[in-house]
LOLOZA-235422 format. One line per field, with one value per residue (C-alpha): residue number from 1; x, y, z. Coordinates in Angstrom, 3 decimals, m for minus. Example, Ala and Ser with C-alpha at 12.3 -4.5 7.8 and 13.67 -1.06 7.14 Angstrom:
2
k: c(1, 2)
X: c(12.300, 13.670)
Y: c(m4.500, m1.060)
Z: c(7.800, 7.140)
This chain:
290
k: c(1, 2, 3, 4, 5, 6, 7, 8, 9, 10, 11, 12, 13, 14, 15, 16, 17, 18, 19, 20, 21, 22, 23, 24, 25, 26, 27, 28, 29, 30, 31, 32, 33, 34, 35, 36, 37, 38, 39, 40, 41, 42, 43, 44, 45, 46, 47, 48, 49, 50, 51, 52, 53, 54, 55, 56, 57, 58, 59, 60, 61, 62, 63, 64, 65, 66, 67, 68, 69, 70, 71, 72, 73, 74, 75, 76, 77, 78, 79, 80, 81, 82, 83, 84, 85, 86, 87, 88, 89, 90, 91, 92, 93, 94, 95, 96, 97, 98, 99, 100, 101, 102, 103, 104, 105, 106, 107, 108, 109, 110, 111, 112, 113, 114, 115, 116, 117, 118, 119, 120, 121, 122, 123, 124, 125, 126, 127, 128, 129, 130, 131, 132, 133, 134, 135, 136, 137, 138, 139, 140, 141, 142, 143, 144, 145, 146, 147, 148, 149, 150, 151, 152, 153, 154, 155, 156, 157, 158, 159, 160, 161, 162, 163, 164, 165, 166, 167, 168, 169, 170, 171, 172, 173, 174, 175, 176, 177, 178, 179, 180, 181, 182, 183, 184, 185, 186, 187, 188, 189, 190, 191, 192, 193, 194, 195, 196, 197, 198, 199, 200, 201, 202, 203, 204, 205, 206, 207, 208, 209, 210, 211, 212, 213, 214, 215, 216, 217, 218, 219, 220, 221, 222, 223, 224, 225, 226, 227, 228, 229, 230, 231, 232, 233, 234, 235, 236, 237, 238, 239, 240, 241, 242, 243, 244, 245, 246, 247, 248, 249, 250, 251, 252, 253, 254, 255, 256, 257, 258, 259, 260, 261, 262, 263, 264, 265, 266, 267, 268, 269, 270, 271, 272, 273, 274, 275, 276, 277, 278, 279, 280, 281, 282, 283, 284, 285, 286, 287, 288, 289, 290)
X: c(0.000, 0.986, m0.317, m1.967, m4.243, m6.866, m5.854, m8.247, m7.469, m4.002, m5.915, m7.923, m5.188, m3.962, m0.910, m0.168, 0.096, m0.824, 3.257, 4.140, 1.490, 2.668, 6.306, 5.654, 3.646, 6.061, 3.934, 4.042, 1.085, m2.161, m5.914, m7.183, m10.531, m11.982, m13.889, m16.560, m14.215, m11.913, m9.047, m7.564, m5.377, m1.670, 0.863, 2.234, 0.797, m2.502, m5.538, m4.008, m5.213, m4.524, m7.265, m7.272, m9.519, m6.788, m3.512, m1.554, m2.737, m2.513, 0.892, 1.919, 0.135, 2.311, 5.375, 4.358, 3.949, 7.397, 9.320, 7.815, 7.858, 4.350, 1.717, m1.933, m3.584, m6.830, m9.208, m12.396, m15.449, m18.831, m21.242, m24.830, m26.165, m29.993, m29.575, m32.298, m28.960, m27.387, m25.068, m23.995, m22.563, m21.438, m19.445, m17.563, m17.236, m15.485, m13.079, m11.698, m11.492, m9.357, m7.296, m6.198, m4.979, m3.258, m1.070, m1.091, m3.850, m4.957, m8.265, m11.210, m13.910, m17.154, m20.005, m22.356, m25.009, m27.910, m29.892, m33.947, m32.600, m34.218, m37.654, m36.467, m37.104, m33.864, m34.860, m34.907, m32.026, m30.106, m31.165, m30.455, m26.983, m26.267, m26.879, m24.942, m22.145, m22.493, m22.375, m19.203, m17.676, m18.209, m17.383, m13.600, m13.387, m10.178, m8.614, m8.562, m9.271, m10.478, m13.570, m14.276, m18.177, m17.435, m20.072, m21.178, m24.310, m27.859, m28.738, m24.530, m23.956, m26.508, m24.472, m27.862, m27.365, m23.928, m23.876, m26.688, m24.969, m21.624, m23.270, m25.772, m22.401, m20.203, m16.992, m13.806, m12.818, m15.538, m15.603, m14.863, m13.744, m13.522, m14.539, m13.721, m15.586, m18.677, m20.849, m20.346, m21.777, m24.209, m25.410, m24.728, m23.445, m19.348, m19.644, m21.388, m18.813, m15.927, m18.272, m19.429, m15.603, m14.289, m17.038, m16.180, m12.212, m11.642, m13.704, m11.573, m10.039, m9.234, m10.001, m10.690, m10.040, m11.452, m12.982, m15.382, m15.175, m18.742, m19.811, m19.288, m22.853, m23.909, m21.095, m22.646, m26.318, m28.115, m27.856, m29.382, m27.420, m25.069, m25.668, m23.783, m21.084, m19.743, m19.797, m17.877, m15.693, m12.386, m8.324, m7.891, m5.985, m8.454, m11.748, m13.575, m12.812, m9.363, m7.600, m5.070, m8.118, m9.033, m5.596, m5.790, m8.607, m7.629, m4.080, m5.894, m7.552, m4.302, m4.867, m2.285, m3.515, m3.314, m4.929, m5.758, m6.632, m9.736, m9.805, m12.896, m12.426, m10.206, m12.310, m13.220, m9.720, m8.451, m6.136, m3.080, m3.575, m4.663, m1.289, m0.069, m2.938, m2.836, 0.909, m0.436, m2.670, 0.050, 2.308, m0.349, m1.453, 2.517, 3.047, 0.041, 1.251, 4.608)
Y: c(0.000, 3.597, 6.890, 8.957, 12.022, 13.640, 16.141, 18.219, 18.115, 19.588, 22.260, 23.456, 23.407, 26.776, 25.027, 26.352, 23.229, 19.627, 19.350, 21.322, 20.351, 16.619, 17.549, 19.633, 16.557, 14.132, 12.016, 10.584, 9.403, 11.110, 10.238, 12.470, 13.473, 12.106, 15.268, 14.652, 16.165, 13.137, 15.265, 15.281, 18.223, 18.880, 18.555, 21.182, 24.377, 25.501, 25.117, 23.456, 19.996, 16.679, 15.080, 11.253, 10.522, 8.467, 7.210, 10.013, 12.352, 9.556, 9.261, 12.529, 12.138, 9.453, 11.171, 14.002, 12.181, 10.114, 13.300, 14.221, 10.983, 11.000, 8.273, 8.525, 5.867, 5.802, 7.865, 9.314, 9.039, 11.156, 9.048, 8.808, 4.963, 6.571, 8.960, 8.478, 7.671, 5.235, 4.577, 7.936, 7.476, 4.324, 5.287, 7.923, 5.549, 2.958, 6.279, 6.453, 2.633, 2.373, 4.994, 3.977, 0.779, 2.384, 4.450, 1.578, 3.318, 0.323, 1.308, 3.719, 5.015, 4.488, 6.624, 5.159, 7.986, 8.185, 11.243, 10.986, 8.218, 8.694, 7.894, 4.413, 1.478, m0.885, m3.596, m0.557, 1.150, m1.890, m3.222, 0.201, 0.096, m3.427, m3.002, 0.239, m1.822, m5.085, m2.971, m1.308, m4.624, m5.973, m3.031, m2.972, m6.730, m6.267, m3.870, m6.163, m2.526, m3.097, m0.968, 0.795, 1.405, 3.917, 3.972, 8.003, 9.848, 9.331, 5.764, 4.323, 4.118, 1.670, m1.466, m3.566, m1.817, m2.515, m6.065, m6.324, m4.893, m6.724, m9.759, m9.356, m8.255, m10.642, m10.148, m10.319, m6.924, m5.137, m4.281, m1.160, 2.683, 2.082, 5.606, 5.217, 8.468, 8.179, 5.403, 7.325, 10.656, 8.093, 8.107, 4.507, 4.033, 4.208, m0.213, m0.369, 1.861, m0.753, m3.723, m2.602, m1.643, m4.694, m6.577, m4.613, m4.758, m8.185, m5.947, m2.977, m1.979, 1.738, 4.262, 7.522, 8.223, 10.995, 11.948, 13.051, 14.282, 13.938, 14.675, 11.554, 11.058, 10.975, 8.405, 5.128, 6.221, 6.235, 9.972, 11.176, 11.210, 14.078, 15.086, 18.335, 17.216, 21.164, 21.762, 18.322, 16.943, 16.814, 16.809, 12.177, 12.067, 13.852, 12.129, 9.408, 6.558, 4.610, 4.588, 1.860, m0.804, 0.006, 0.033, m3.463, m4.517, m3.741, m5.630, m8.549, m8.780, m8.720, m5.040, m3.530, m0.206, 3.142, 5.326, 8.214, 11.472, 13.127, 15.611, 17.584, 19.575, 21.383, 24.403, 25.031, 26.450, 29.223, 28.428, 28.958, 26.480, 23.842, 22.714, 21.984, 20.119, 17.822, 17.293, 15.684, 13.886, 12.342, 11.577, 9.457, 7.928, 6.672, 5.917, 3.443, 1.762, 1.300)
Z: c(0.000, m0.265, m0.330, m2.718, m3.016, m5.358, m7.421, m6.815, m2.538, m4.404, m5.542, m2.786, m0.196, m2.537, m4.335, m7.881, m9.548, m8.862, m9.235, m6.899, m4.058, m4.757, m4.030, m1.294, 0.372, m0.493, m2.860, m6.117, m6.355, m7.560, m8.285, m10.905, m12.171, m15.804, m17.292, m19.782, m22.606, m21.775, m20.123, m17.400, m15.119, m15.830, m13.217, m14.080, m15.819, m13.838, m15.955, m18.572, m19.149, m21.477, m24.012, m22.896, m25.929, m28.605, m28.781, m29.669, m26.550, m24.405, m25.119, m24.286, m21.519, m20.560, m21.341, m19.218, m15.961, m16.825, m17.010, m13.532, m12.132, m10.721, m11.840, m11.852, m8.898, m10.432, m12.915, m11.075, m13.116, m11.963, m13.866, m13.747, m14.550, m14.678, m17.565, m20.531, m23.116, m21.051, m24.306, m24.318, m20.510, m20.970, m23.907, m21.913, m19.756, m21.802, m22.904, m19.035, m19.296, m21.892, m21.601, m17.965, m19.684, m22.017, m19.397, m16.640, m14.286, m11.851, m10.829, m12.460, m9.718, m10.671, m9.278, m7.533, m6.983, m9.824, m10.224, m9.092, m7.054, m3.981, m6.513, m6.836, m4.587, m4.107, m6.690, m9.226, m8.783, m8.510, m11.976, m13.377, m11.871, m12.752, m16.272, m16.675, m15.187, m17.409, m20.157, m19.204, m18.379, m21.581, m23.544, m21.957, m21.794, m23.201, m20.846, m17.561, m15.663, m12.433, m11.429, m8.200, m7.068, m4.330, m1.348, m2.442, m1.649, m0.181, m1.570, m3.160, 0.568, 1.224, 2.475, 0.135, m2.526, m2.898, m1.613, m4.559, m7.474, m6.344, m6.256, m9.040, m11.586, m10.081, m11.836, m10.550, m12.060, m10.259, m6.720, m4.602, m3.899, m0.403, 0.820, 4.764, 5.725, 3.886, 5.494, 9.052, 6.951, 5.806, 9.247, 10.118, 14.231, 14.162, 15.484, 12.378, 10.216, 10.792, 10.655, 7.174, 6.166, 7.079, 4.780, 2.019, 2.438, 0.100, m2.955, m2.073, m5.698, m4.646, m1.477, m0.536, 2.505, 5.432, 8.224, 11.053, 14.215, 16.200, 19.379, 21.623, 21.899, 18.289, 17.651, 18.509, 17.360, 13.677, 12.523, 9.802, 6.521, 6.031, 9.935, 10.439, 8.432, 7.686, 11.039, 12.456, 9.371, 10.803, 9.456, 8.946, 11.550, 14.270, 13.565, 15.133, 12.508, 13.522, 10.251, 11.871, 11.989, 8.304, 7.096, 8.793, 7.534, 4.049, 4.852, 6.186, 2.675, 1.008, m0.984, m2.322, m3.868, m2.912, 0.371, m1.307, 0.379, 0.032, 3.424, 2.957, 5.845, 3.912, 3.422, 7.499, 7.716, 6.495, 3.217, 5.219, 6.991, 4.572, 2.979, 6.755, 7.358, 4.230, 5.462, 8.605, 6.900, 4.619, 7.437, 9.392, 6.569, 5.690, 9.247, 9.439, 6.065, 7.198)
């Protein structure tokens, strides 16, 4: 295992360049977002970007994160499985698919939020899922890319829903962005949180990884989803979720991937403060992998 972090965390910490935040962190690792122009961020000109979409740019691509020495973790896809042209999304799909085989990217996050979900009973928004992600499957066949669902939003962090679509799919390529923060914003009692991590550890493909700091007495209840989570999301190393039992729990099951850093508290502290704060968050993270 090592450590990684999201490009955009980079960002809104008030680096430059994705480049420069990764060398001031001491990483060389980076997850980076999939637009739907097929391009992804620079390392190192800000706003400048590269078109994944053939051969050619991909190769540059390549070249530029070689002459850098930085590689990409995993391409982050915001897709939406309950759109009326389902081909249309699954063909951008298949773009981020492909092109993170072509440049050795082990692991593409796939949304698991759909819009008018919370319209849907279970049954539905599983079979609209599943088929979005068969389709996907078989259109990168080829690739061998694994696939990441992460646990995301009101309904993709339903521990059913995602035992469902796992189960329903069953393919060895498909499994999980094990987001450690999000099932406790979920709302679901912090026994619970590590209960439901450690299930989903073997099908752990890729993580993101934060945290929350609640008030003791919220912390062993059901909250609602989302519960105050401006006011009490919390620096990884200062929350309520022990990162050393997931980190253990992800060893146990023998992954190897990357724990990549998505710190939303970020903007509850003033930007001067932000780049120290990802620096703590990097050096706990190393110190429980090592």
């Amino acid at each position: 295992m090592y450590a990684s972090i999201r490009d955009a965390m980079v960002l809104n910490a008030g680096y430059r360049t994705i480049l420069e935040g990764l060398t001031d962190l001491g990483l060389s690792a980076t997850e980076m977002d999939f637009s739907r122009q097929c391009s992804v961020r620079a390392l190192t000109l800000p706003g400048a970007s590269f078109q994944l979409s053939d051969e050619g740019s991909r190769e540059q691509f390549r070249n530029h994160l070689a002459e850098h020495n930085i590689h990409v973790s995993a391409l982050l896809l915001a897709n939406n499985f309950n759109v009326s042209d389902l081909s249309g999304e699954v063909s951008w799909c298949v773009q981020a698919v492909k092109a993170a085989s072509e440049l050795g990217i082990k692991a593409v996050r796939i949304d698991s939020a759909m819009r008018d979900q919370e319209n849907m009973d279970l049954d539905a928004r599983v079979d609209r899922f599943t088929r979005g992600i068969k389709w996907l499957l078989e259109e990168t066949a080829e690739t061998g890319v694994p696939l990441g669902i992460e646990n995301h939003g009101a309904r993709g962090n339903e521990r059913e829903f995602l035992d469902a679509v796992l189960d329903g799919v069953d393919s060895p390529r498909l499994g999980m962005t094990l987001d450690t923060g999000n099932f406790y914003w979920y709302g679901y009692p912090l026994d619970q949180v590590y209960e439901i991590l450690e299930h989903f550890a073997p099908r752990a493909k890729h993580t993101h990884v934060k945290n929350i700091n609640y008030p003791e007495a919220e912390r062993a209840k059901q909250r609602e989803i989302g519960w105050k989570y401006g006011e009490y999301g919390c620096p990884i190393p200062d929350g309520d979720i022990d990162h050393s039992r997931v980190v253990g729990f992800l060893k146990n099951a023998g992954y190897q991937g990357d724990i990549c850093i998505e710190d939303e508290s970020l903007g509850r502290f003033p930007e001067n403060e932000r780049q120290g704060i990802l620096k703590r968050d990097v050096a706990y993270l190393k110190n429980l992998i090592s």
